[in-house]
Each structure stands twice: as structure tokens, then as C-alpha cells.
SEFIZA-3560 file (N, C-alpha, C; in Angstrom, 3 decimals):
REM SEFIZA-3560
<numar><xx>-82.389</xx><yy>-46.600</yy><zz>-52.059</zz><atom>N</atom></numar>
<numar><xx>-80.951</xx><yy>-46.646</yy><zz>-52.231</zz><atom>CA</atom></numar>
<numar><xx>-80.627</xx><yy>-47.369</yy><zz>-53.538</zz><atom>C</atom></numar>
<numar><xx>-79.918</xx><yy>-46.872</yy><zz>-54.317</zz><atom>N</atom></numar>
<numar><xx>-79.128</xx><yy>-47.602</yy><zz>-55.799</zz><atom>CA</atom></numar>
<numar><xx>-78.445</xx><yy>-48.818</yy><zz>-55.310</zz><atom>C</atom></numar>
<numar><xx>-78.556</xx><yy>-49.865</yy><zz>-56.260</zz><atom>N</atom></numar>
<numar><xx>-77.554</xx><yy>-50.631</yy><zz>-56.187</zz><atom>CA</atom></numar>
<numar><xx>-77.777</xx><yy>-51.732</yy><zz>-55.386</zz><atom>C</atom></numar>
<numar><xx>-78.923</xx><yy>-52.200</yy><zz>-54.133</zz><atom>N</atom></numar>
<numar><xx>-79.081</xx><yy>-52.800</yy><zz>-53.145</zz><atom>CA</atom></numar>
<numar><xx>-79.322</xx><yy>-54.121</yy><zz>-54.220</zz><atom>C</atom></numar>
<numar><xx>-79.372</xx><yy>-55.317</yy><zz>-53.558</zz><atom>N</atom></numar>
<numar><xx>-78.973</xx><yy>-56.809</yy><zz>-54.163</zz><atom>CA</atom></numar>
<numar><xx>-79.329</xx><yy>-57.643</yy><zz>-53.091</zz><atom>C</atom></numar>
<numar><xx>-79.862</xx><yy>-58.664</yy><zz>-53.442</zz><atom>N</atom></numar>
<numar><xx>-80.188</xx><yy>-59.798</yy><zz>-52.493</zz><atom>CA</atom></numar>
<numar><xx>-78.678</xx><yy>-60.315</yy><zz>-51.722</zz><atom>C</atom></numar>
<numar><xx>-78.849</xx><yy>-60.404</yy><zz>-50.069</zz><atom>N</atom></numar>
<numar><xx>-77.390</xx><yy>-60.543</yy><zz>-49.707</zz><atom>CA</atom></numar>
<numar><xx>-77.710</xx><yy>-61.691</yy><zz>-48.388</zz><atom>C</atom></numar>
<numar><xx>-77.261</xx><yy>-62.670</yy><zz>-47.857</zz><atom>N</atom></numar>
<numar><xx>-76.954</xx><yy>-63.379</yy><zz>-47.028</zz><atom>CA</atom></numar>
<numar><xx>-77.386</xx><yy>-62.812</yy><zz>-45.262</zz><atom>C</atom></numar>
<numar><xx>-77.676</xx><yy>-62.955</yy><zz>-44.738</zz><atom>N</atom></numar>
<numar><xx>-77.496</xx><yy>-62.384</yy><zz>-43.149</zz><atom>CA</atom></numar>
<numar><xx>-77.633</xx><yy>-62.651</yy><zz>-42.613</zz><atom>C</atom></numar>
<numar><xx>-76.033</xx><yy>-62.952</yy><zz>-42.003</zz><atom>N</atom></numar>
<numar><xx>-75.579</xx><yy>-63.878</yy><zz>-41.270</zz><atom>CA</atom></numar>
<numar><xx>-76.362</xx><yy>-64.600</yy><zz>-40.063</zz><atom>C</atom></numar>
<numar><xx>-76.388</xx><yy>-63.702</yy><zz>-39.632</zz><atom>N</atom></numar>
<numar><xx>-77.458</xx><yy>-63.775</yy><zz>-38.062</zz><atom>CA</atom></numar>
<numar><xx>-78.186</xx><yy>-64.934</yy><zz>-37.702</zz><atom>C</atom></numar>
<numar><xx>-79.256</xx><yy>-64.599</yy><zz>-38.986</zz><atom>N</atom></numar>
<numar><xx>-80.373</xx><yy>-65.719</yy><zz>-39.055</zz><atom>CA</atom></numar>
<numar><xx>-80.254</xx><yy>-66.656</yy><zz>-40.354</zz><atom>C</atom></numar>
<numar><xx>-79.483</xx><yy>-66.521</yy><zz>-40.995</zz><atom>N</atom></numar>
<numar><xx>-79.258</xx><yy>-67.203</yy><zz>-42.093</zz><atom>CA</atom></numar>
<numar><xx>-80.640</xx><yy>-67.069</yy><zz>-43.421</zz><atom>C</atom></numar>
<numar><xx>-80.755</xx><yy>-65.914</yy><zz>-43.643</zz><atom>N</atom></numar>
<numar><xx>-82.168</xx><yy>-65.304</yy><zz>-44.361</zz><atom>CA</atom></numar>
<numar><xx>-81.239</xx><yy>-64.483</yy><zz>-45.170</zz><atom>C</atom></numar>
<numar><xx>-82.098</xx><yy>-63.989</yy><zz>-46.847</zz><atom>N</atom></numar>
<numar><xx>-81.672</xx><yy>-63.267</yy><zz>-47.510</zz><atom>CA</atom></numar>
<numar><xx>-82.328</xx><yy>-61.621</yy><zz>-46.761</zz><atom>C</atom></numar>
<numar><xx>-81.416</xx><yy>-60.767</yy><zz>-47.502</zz><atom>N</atom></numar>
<numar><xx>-82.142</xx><yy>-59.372</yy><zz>-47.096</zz><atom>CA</atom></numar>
<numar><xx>-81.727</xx><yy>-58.340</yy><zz>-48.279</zz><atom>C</atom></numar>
<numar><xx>-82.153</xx><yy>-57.499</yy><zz>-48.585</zz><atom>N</atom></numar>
<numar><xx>-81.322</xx><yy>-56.446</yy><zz>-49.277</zz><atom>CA</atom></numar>
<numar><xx>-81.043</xx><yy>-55.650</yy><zz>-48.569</zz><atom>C</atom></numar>
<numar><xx>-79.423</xx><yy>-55.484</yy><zz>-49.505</zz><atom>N</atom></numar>
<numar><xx>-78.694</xx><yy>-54.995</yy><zz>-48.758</zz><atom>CA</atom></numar>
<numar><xx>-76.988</xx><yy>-54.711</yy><zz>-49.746</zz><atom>C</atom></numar>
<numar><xx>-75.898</xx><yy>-54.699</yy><zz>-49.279</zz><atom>N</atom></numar>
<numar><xx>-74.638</xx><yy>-54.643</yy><zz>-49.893</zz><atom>CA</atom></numar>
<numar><xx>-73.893</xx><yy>-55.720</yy><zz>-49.794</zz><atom>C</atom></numar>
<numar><xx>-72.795</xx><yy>-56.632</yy><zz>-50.766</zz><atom>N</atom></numar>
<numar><xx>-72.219</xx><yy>-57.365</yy><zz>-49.790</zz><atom>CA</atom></numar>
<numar><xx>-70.633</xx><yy>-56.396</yy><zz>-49.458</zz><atom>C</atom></numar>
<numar><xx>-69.748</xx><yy>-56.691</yy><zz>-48.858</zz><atom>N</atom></numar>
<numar><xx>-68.599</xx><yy>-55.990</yy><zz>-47.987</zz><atom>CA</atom></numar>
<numar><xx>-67.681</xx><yy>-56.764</yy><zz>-48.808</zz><atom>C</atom></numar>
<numar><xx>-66.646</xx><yy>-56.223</yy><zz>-49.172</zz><atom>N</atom></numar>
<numar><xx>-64.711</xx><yy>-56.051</yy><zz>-49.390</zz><atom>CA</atom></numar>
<numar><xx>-64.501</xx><yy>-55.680</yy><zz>-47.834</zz><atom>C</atom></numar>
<numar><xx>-63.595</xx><yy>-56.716</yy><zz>-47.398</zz><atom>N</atom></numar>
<numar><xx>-62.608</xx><yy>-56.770</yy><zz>-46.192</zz><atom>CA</atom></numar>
<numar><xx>-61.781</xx><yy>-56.761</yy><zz>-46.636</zz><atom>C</atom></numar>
<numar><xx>-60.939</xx><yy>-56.201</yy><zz>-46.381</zz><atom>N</atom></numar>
<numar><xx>-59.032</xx><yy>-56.802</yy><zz>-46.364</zz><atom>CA</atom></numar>
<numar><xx>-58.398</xx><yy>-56.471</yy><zz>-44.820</zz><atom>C</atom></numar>
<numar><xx>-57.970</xx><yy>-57.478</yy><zz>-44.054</zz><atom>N</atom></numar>
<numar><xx>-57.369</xx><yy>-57.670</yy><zz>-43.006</zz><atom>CA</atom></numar>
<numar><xx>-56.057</xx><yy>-58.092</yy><zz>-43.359</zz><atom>C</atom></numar>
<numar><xx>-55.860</xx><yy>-57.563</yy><zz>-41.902</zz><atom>N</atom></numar>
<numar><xx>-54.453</xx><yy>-57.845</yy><zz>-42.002</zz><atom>CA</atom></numar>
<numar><xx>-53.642</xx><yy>-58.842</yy><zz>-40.440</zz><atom>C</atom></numar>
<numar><xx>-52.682</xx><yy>-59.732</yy><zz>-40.732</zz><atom>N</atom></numar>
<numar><xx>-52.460</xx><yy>-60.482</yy><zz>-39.464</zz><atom>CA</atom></numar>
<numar><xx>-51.062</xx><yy>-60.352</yy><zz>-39.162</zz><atom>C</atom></numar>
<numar><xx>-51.018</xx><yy>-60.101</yy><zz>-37.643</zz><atom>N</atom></numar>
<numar><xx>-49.852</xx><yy>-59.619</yy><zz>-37.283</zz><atom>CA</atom></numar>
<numar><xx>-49.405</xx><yy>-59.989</yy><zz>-35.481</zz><atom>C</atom></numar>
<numar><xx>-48.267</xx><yy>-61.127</yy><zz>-36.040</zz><atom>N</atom></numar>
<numar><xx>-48.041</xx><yy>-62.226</yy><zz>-34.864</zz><atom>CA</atom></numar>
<numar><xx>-46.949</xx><yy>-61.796</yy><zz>-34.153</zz><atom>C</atom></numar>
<numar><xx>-46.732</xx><yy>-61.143</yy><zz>-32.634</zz><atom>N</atom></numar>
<numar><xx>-46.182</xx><yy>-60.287</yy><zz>-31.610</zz><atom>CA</atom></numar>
<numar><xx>-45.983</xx><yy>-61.773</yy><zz>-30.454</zz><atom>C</atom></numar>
<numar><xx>-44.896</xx><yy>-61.915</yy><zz>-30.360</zz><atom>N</atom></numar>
<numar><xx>-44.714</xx><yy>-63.047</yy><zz>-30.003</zz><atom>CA</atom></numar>
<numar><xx>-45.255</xx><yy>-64.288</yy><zz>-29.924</zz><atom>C</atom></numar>
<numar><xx>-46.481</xx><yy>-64.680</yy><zz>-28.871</zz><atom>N</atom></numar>
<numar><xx>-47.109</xx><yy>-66.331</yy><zz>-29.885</zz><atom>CA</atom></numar>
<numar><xx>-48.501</xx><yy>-65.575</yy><zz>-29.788</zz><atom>C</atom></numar>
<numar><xx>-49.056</xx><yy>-64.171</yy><zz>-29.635</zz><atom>N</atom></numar>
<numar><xx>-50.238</xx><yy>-63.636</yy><zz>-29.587</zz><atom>CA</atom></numar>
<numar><xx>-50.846</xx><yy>-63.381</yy><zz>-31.203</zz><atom>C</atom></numar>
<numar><xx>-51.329</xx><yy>-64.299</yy><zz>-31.622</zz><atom>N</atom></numar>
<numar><xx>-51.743</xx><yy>-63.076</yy><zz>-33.452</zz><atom>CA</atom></numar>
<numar><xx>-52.892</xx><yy>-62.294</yy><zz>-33.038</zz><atom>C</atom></numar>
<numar><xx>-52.617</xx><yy>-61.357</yy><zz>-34.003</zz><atom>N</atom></numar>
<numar><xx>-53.846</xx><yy>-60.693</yy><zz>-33.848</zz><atom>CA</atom></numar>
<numar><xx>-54.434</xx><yy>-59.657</yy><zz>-35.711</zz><atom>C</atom></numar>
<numar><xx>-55.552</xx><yy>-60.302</yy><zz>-35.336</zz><atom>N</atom></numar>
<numar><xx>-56.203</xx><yy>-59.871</yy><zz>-36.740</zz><atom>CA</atom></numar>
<numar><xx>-56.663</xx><yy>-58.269</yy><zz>-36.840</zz><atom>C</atom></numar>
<numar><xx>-56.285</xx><yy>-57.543</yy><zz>-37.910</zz><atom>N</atom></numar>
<numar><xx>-56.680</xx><yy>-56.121</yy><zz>-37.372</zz><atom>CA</atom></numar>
<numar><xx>-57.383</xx><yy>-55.446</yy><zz>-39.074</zz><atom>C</atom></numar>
<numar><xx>-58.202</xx><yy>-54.852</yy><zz>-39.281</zz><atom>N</atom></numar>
<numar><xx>-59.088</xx><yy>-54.504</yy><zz>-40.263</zz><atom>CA</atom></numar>
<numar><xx>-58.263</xx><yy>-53.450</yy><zz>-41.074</zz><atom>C</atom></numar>
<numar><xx>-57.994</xx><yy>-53.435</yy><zz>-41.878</zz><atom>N</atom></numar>
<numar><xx>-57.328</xx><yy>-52.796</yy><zz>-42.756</zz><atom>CA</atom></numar>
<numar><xx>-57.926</xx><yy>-51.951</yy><zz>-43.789</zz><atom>C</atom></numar>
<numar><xx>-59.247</xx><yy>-52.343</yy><zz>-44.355</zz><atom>N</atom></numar>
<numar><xx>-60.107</xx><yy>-51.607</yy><zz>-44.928</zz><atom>CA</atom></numar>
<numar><xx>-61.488</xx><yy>-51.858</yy><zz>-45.373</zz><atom>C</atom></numar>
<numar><xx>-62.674</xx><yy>-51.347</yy><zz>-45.376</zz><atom>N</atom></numar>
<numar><xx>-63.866</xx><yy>-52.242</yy><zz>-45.499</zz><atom>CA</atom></numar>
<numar><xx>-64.714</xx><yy>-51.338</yy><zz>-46.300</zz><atom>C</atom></numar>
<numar><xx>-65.043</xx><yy>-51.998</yy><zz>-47.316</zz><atom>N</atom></numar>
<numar><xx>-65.907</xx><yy>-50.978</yy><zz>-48.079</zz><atom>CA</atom></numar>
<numar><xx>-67.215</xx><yy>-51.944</yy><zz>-48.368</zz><atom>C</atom></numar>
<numar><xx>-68.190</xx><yy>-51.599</yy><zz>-48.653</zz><atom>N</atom></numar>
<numar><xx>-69.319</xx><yy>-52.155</yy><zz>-49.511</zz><atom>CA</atom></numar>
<numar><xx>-69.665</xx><yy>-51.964</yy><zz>-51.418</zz><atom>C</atom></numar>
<numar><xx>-70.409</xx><yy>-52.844</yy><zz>-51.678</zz><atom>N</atom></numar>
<numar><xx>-70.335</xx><yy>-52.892</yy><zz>-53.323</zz><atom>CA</atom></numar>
<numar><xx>-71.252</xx><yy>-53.905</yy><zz>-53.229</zz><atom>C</atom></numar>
<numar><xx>-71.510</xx><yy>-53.684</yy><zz>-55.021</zz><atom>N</atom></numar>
<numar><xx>-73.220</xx><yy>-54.227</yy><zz>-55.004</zz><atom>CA</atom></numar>
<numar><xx>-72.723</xx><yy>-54.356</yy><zz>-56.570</zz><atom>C</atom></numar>
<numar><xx>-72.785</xx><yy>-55.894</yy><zz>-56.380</zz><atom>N</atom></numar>
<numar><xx>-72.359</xx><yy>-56.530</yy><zz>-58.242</zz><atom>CA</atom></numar>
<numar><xx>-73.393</xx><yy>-56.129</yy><zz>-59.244</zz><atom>C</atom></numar>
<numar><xx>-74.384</xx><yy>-55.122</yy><zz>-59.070</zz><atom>N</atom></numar>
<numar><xx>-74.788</xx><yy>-54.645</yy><zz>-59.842</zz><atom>CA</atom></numar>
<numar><xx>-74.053</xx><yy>-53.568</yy><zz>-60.563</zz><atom>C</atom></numar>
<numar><xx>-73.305</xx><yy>-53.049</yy><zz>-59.827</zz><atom>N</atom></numar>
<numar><xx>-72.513</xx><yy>-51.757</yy><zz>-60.458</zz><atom>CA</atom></numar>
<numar><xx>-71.367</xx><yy>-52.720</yy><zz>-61.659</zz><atom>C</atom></numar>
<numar><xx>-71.075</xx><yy>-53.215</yy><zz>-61.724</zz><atom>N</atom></numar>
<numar><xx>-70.498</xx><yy>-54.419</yy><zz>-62.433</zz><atom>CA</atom></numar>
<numar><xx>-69.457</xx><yy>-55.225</yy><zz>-62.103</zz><atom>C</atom></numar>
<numar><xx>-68.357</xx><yy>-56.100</yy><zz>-62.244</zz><atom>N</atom></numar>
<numar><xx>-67.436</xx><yy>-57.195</yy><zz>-61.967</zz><atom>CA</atom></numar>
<numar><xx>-67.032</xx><yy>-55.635</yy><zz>-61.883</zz><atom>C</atom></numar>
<numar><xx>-66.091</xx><yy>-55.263</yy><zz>-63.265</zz><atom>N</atom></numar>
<numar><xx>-65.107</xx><yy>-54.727</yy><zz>-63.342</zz><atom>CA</atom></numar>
<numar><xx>-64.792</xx><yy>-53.656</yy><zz>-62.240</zz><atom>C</atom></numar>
<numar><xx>-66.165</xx><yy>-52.786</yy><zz>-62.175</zz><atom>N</atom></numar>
<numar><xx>-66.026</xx><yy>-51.744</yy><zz>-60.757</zz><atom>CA</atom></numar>
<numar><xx>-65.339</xx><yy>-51.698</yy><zz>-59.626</zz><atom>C</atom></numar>
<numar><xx>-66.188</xx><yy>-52.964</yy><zz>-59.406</zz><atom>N</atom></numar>
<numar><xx>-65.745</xx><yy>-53.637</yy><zz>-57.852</zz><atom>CA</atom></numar>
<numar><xx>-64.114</xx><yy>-53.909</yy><zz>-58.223</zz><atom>C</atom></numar>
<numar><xx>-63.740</xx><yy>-54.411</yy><zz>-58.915</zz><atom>N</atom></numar>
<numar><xx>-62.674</xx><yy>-54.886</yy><zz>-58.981</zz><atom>CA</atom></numar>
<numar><xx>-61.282</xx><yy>-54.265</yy><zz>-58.947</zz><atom>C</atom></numar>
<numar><xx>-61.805</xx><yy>-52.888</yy><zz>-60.017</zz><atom>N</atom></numar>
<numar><xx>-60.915</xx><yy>-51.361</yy><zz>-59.826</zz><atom>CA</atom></numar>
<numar><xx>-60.967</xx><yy>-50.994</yy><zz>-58.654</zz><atom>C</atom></numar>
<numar><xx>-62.039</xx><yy>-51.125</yy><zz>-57.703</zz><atom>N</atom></numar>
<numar><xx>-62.153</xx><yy>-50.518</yy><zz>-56.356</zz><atom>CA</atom></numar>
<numar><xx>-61.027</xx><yy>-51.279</yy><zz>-55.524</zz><atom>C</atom></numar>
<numar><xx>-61.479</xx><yy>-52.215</yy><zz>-55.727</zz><atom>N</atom></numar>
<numar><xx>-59.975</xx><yy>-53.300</yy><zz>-54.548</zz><atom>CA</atom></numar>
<numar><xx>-58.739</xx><yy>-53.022</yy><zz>-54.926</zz><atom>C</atom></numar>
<numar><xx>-58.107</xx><yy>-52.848</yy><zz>-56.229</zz><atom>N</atom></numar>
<numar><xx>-56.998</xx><yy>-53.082</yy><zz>-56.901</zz><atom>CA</atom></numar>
<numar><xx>-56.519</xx><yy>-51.473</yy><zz>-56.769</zz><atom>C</atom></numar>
<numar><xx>-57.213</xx><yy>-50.042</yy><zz>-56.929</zz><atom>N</atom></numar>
<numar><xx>-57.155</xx><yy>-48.742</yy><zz>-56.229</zz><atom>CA</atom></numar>
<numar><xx>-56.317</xx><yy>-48.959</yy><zz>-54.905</zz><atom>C</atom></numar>
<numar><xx>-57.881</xx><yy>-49.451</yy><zz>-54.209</zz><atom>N</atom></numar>
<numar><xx>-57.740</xx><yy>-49.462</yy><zz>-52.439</zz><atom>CA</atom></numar>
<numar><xx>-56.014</xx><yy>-50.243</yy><zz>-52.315</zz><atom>C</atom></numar>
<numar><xx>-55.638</xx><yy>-51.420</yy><zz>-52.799</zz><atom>N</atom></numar>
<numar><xx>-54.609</xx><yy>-52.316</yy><zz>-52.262</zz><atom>CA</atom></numar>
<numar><xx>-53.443</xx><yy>-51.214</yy><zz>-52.923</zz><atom>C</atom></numar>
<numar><xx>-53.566</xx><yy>-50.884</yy><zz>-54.017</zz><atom>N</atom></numar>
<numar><xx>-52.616</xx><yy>-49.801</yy><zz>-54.264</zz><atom>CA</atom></numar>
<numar><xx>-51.796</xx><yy>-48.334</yy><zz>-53.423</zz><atom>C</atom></numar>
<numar><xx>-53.225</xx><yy>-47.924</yy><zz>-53.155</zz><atom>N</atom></numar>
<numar><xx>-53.052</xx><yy>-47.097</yy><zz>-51.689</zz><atom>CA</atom></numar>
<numar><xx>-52.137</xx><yy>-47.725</yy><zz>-50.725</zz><atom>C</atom></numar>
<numar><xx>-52.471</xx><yy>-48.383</yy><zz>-50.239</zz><atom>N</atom></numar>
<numar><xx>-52.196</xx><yy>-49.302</yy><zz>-49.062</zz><atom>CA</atom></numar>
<numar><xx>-50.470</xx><yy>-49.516</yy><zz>-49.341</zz><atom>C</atom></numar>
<numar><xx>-50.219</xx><yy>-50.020</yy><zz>-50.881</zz><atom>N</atom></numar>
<numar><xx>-48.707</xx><yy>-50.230</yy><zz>-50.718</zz><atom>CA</atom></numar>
<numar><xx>-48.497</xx><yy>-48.868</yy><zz>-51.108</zz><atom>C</atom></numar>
<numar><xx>-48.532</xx><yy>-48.021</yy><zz>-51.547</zz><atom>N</atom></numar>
<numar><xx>-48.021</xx><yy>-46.857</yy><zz>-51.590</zz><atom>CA</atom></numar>
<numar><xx>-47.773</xx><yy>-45.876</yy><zz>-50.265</zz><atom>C</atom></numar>
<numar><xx>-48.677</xx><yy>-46.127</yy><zz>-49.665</zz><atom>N</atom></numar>
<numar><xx>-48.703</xx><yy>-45.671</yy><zz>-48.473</zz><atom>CA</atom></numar>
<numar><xx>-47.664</xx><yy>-46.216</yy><zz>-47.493</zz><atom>C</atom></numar>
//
């Protein structure tokens, strides 16, 4: 696979290759219940470069308000 990078995991607290993840959640409080709900999740690998990743989020959040 392209792109794989030394990454954290979680689990056991050991490196692995692998991707790290873009979350964006979203929180949304319905009387005193919040509740956290996933909004979009992609993977990326800072090898592809800063800037990539960065167009990718700033795309994705664009969508999102356009939508």
C-alpha cells in the first residue's frame, strides 16, 4: 500500500504501519442528553504532504457548509 507511515495503536500503545485518521464530529445537546455523532472520517498519510491533507479537510468542511 502507498503512503503507509509509522502510526500510534491505541490498543497496546505500540507503533504499527498504518494511516493516521481526520475526524470531524459533531455535538449536539437535546435537552441535558449530548450526544457526539461522526460527521466525517477519512485517512491520510503526511507523506502525501502538509498541504494535501490540508486541502482535503478544508474541501471536506466546505462540503459540509455548503451542503
Amino acid at each position: 500500500m502507498k503512503w503507509l507511515i509509522r502510526v500510534r495503536y491505541g490498543n497496546d500503545d505500540r507503533y504499527k504501519h498504518g494511516y493516521d485518521a481526520i475526524d470531524i464530529i459533531g455535538l449536539n445537546q437535546i435537552y441535558s442528553q449530548p450526544s457526539i455523532f461522526l460527521i466525517h472520517s477519512d485517512t491520510h498519510s503526511e507523506k502525501k504532504g502538509l498541504n494535501t491533507v490540508t486541502n482535503k479537510i478544508f474541501d471536506r468542511i466546505l462540503d459540509i457548509i455548503i451542503f
